[in-house]
C-alpha positions as CSV (number, residue, x, y, z in Angstrom):
1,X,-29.6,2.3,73.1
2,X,-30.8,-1.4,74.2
3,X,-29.4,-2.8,71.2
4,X,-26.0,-1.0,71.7
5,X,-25.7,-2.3,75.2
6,X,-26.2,-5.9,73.5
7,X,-23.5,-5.1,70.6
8,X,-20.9,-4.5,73.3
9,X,-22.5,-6.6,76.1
10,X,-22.1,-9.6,74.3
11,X,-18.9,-9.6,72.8
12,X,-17.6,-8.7,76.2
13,X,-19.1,-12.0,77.7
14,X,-17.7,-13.8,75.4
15,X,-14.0,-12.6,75.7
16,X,-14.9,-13.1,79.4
17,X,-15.8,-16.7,79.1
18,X,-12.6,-17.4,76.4
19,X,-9.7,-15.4,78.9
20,X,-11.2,-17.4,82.3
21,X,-11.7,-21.1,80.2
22,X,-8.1,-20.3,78.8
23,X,-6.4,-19.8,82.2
24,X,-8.7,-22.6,83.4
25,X,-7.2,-24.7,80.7
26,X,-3.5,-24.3,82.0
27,X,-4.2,-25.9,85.0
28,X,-3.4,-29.8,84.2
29,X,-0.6,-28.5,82.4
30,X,0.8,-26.3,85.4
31,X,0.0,-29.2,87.5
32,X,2.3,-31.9,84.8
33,X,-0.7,-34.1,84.8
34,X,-1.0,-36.2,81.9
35,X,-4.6,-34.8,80.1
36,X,-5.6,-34.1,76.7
37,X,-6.2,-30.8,74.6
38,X,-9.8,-29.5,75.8
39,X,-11.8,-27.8,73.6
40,X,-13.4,-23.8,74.1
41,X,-16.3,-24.3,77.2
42,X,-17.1,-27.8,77.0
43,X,-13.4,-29.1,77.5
44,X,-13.0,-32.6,77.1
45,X,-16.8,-33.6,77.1
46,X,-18.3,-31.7,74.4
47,X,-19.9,-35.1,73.1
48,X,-21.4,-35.4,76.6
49,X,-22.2,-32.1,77.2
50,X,-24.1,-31.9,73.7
51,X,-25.6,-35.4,74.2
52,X,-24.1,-37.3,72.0
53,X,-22.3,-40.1,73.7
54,X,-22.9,-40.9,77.3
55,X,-20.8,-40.1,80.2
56,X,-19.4,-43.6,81.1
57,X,-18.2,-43.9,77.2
58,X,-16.7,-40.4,77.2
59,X,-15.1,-41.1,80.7
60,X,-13.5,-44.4,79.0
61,X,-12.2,-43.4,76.1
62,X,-10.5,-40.3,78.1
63,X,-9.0,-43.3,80.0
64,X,-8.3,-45.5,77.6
65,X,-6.0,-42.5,76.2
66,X,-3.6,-43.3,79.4
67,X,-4.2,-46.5,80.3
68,X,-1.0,-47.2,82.4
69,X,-1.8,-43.5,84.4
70,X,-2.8,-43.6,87.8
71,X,-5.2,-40.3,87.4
72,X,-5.9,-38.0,84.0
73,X,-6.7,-35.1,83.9
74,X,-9.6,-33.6,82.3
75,X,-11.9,-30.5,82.0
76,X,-15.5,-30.9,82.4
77,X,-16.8,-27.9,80.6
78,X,-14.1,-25.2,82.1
79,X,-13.7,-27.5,85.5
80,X,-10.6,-29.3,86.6
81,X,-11.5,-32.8,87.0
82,X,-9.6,-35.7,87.9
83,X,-10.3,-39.3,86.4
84,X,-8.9,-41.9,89.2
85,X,-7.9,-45.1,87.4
86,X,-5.4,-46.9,90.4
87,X,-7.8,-49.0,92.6
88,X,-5.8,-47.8,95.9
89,X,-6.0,-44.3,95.0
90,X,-9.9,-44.9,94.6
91,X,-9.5,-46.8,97.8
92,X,-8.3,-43.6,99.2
93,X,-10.8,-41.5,98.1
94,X,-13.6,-43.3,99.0
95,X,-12.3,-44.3,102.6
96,X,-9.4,-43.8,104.2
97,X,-9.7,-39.9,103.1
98,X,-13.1,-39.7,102.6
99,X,-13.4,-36.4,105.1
100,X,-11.7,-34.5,102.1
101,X,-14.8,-35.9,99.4
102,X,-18.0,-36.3,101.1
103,X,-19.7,-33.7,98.1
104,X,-21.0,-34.6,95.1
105,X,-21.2,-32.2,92.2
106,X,-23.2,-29.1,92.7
107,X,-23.7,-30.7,96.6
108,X,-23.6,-27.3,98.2
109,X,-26.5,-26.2,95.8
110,X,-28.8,-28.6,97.5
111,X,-30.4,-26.5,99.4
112,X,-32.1,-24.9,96.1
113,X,-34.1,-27.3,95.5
114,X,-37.1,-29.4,98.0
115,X,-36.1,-32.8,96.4
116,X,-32.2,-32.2,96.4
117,X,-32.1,-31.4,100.4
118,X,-31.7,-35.7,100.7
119,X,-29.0,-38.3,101.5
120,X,-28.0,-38.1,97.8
121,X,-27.0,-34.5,97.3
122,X,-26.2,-34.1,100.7
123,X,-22.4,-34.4,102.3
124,X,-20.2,-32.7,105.1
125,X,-21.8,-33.0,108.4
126,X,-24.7,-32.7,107.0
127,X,-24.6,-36.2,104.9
128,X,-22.9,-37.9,107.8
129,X,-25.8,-37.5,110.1
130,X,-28.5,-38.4,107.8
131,X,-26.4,-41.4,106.4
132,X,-26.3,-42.8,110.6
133,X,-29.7,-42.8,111.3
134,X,-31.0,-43.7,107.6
135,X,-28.6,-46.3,107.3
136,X,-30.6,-48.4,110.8
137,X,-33.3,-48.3,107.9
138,X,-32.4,-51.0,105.8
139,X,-31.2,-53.4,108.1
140,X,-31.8,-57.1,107.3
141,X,-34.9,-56.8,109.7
142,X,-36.7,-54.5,108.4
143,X,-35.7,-55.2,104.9
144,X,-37.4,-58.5,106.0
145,X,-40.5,-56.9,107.4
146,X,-41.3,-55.2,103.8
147,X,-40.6,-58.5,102.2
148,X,-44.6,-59.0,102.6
149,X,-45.3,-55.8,100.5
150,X,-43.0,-56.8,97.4
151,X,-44.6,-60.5,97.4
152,X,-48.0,-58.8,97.6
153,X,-46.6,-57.3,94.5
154,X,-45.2,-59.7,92.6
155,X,-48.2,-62.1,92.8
156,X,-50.1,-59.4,91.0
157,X,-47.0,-59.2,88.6
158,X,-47.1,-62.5,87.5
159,X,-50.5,-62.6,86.4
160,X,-49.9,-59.6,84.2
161,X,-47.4,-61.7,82.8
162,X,-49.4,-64.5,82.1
163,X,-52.2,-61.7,80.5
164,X,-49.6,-60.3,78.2
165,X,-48.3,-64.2,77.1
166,X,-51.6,-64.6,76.0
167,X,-51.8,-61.6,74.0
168,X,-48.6,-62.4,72.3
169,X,-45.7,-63.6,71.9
170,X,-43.7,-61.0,71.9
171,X,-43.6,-58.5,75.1
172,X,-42.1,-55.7,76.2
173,X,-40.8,-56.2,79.0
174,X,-38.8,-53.4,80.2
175,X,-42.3,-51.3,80.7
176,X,-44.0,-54.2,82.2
177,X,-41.1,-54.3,84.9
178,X,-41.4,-50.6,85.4
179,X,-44.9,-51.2,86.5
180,X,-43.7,-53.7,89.0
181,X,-41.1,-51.6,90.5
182,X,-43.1,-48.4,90.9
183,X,-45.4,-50.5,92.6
184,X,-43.0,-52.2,94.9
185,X,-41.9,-48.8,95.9
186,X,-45.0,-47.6,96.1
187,X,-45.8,-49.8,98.8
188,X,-42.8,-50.0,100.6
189,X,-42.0,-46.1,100.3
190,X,-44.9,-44.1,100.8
191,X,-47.3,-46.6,101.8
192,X,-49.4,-46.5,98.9
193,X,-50.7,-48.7,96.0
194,X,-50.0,-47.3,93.3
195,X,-51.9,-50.0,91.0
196,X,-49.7,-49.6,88.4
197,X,-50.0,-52.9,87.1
198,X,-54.1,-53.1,86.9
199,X,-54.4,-49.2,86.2
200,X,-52.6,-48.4,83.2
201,X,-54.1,-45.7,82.1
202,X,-53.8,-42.0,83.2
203,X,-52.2,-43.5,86.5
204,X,-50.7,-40.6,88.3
205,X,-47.7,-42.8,89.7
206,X,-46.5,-43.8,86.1
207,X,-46.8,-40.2,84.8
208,X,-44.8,-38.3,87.2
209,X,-42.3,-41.5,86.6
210,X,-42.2,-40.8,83.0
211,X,-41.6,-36.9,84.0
212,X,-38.7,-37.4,86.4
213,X,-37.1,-39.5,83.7
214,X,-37.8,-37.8,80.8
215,X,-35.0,-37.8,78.2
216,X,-35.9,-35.2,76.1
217,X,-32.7,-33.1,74.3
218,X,-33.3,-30.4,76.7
219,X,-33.8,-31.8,79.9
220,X,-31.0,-33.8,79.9
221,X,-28.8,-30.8,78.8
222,X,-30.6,-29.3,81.9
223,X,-29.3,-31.8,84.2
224,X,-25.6,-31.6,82.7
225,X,-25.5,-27.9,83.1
226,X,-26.3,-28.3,86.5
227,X,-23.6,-30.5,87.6
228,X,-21.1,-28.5,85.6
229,X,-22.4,-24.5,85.9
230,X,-24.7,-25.0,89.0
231,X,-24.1,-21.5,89.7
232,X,-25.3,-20.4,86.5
233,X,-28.2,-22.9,86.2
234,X,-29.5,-21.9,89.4
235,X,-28.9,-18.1,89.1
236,X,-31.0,-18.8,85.5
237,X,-33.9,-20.1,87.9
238,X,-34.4,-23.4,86.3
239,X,-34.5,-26.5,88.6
240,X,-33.6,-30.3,87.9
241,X,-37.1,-31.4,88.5
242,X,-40.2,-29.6,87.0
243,X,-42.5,-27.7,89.6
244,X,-45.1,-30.5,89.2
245,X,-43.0,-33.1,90.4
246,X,-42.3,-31.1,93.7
247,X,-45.9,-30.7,94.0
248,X,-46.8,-34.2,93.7
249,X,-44.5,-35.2,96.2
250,X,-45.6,-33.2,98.8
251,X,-49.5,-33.5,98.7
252,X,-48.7,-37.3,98.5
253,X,-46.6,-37.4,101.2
254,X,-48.7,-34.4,103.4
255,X,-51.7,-36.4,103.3
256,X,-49.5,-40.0,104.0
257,X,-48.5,-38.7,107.1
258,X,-51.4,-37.0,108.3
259,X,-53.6,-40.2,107.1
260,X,-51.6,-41.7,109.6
261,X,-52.1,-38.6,112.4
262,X,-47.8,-38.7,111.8
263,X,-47.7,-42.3,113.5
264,X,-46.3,-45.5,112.8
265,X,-49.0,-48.1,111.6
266,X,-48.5,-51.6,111.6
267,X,-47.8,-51.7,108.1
268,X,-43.9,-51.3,108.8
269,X,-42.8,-50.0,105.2
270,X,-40.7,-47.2,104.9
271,X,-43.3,-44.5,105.7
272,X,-43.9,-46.3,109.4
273,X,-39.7,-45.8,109.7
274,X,-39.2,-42.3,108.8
275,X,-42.4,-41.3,110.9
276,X,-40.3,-42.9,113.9
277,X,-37.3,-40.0,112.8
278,X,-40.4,-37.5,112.7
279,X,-41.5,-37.7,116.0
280,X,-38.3,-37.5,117.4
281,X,-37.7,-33.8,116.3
282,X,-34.5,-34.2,115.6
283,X,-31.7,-36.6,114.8
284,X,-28.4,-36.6,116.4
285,X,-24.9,-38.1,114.9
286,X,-21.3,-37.7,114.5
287,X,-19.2,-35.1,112.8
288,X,-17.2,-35.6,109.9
289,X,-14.1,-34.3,111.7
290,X,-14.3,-37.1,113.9
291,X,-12.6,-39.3,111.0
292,X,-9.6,-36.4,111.4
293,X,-9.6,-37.1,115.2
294,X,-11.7,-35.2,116.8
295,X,-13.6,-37.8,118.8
296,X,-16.9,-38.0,120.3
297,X,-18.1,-34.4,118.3
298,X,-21.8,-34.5,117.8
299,X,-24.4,-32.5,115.9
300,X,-28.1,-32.5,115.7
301,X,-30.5,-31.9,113.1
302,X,-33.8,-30.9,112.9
303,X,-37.0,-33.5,111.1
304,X,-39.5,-31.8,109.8
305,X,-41.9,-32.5,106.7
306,X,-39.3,-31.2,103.8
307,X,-37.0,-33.3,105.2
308,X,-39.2,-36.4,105.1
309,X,-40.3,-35.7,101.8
310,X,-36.8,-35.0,100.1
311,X,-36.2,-38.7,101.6
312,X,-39.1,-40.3,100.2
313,X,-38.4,-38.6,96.8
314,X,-34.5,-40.0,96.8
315,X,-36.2,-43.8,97.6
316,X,-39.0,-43.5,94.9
317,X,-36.1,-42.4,91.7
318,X,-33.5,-45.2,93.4
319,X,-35.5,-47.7,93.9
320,X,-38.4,-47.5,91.0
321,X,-36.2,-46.4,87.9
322,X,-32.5,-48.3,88.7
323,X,-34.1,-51.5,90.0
324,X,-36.5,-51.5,86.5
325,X,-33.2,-51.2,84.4
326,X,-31.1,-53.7,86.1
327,X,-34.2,-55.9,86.1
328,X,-34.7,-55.5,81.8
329,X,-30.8,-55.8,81.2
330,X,-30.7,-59.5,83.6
331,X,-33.8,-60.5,81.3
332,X,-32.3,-59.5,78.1
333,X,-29.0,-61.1,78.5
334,X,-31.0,-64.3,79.8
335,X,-32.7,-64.1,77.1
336,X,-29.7,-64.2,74.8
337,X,-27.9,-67.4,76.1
338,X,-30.5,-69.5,77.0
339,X,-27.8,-72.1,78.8
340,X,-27.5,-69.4,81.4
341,X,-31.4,-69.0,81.4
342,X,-31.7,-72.7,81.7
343,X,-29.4,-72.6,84.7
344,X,-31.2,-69.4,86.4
345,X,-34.7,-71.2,85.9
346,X,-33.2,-74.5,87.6
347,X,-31.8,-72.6,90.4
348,X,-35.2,-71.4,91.4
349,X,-36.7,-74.3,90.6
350,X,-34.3,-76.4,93.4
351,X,-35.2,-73.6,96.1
352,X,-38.7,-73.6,95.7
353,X,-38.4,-77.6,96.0
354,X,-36.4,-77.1,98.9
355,X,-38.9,-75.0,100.5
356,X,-42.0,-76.3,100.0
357,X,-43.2,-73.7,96.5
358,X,-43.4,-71.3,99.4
359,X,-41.1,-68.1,98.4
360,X,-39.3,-66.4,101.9
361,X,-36.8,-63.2,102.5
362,X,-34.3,-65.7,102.6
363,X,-34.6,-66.5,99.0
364,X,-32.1,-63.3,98.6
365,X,-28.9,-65.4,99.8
366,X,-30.4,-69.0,98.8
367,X,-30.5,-68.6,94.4
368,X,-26.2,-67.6,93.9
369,X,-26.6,-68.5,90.3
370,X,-29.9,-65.9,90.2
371,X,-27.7,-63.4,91.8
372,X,-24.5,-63.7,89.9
373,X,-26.8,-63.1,86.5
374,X,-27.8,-60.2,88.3
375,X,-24.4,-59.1,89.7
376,X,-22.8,-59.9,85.8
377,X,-25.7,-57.2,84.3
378,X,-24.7,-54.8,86.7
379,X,-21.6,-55.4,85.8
380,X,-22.5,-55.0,82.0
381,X,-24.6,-52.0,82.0
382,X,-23.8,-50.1,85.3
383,X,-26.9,-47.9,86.4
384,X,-24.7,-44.6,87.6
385,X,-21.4,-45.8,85.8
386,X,-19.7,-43.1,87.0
387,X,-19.4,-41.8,90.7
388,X,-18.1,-38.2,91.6
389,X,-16.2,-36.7,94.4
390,X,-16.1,-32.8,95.2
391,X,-14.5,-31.3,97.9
């Protein structure tokens, strides 16, 4: 009898799934947008979808198609989506009419998951609060009051440098850097040292890096089927993160903040801020219908522990994995035109005249040829590559 059930149940789904994709599929067309021919339930990004190319390239070629279009239409797996090419319309989008695109993909899912209730995954009301009193965060102050942490850092960086020149001549530096940065972090973030650089083996900090950014076939399909069948994904009971990594989290960040009896220390990293939001109970900002006109609308939400941890977890991916990435592309671009390399090591080498061999905060705005290799690897090889809008 089962196996009946399955003869008929399965067919059924799949004629389901065909019939909905197929009137899904007219909608470009109904709309006279200019799109392309999408293919059965992975539409025009099957060679994302199945992890062959990555989403940037895909999203550039489907451009490059119409190059003198404003917008193109495409279908990410059976999903209308709109590729915005005119800068004003992106403008638009991301300002003037932002009310109408606050969401990411699956943003309304974020609830499903303790590491997606952040900043990141957040929007409506909801993101617009959190953004107004995060945001005080990283002022130029207290950016500057954390400076002491990442020089702390790089001190012990630069002698693992100079251990691995001696070793050979060869290094690999894109590990090495992801050592520095999940230390960095790790001090600034959760007010911890990780010893990354000095512990290298069987360090907890660098394995439950290595899990968050595993690349494995079927995690990353994972995390494409959750921005394009969130529904389903969820309903499955899979989560973007494994269980381990929300466990990790939260005894690390439980025992932080009761190490501290939930008070700021004198430390000021990022812990010593977001125990300042803790003890206030709540944190009050503005709607998002005040863009529309409705002035002076407030709304209030509560802080509790999730909340702090979710926060902690967003800072740790950002910061540790995007800042290791840009860091290894600036080196490996340096390292292929050494007149460039020659001119980055000169511009250091005239600031730290200038200021005595002592490095300060101020260094960030003081090195514009340091920056602009920087700005010109971003510019290169893009971290996200691709942002998203939902409404």
């Amino acid at each position: 009898m089962i196996a009946l059930y399955l003869l008929l149940a399965i067919p059924l789904a799949l004629y389901s799934i065909y019939f909905i994709s197929k009137r899904k599929y007219q909608y470009w067309e109904r709309k006279k947008v200019s799109h392309l021919p999408p293919k059965p339930i992975l539409g025009n990004f099957s060679e994302y979808i199945l992890q062959k190319k990555y989403f940037g390239r895909v999203e550039q070629e489907l451009c490059q198609t119409f190059p003198e279009e404003p917008y193109v239409g495409t279908y990410l797996g059976t999903e209308p989506t709109l590729i915005v090419q005119d800068p004003e319309l992106i403008k638009a989008v991301m300002t003037k009419d932002y009310y109408y695109f606050s969401g990411r993909e699956a943003s309304n899912y974020s609830e499903k998951e303790l590491i997606t209730r952040n900043l990141f995954f957040s929007y409506g009301d909801k993101w617009k609060v959190q953004r107004q009193n995060l945001t005080p965060l990283f002022s130029s102050a207290k950016m500057k009051n954390m400076f002491h942490l990442i020089e702390k850092c790089a001190h012990v960086f630069e002698n693992l440098i100079d251990q691995e020149v001696q070793k050979s001549n060869d290094i690999e530096v894109r590990a090495l850097i992801g050592k520095f940065t999940m230390d960095a972090i790790g001090n600034c973030a959760f007010g911890v040292e990780t010893r990354t650089m000095v512990k290298t083996e069987n360090n907890p900090f660098t394995k439950i890096g290595n899990v968050i950014f595993d690349t494995n076939w079927f995690r990353a399909f994972k995390l494409v089927a959750r921005g394009i069948w969130p529904a389903i994904f969820y309903g499955l009971g899979y989560k973007s993160q494994p269980v381990d990594v929300d466990k990790f989290f939260t005894n690390l960040m439980t025992e932080t903040f009761k190490g501290r009896d939930y008070k700021p220390t004198t430390r000021n990293d990022f812990v010593d801020l977001m125990l300042k939001l803790h003890n206030q109970k709540t944190v009050t900002g503005d709607s998002m219908s005040n863009m529309k006109g409705d002035a002076g609308k407030k709304l209030t939400l509560e802080i509790d522990d999730e909340f702090l941890i979710s926060q902690c977890f967003l800072f740790f991916a950002a910061g540790f994995e995007t800042s290791a990435t840009t860091l290894s592309y600036t080196l490996f671009e340096l390292a292929k035109n050494p007149a460039a390399q020659d001119l980055a090591f000169q511009d250091v080498e005239n600031y730290l005249r200038r200021n005595d061999n002592v490095l300060k905060y101020e260094c960030v705005t003081e090195l514009p040829y340091v920056e602009a290799c920087v700005n010109e690897a971003l510019r290169l090889y893009p971290v996200l590559g691709v942002i998203t809008r939902e409404e």
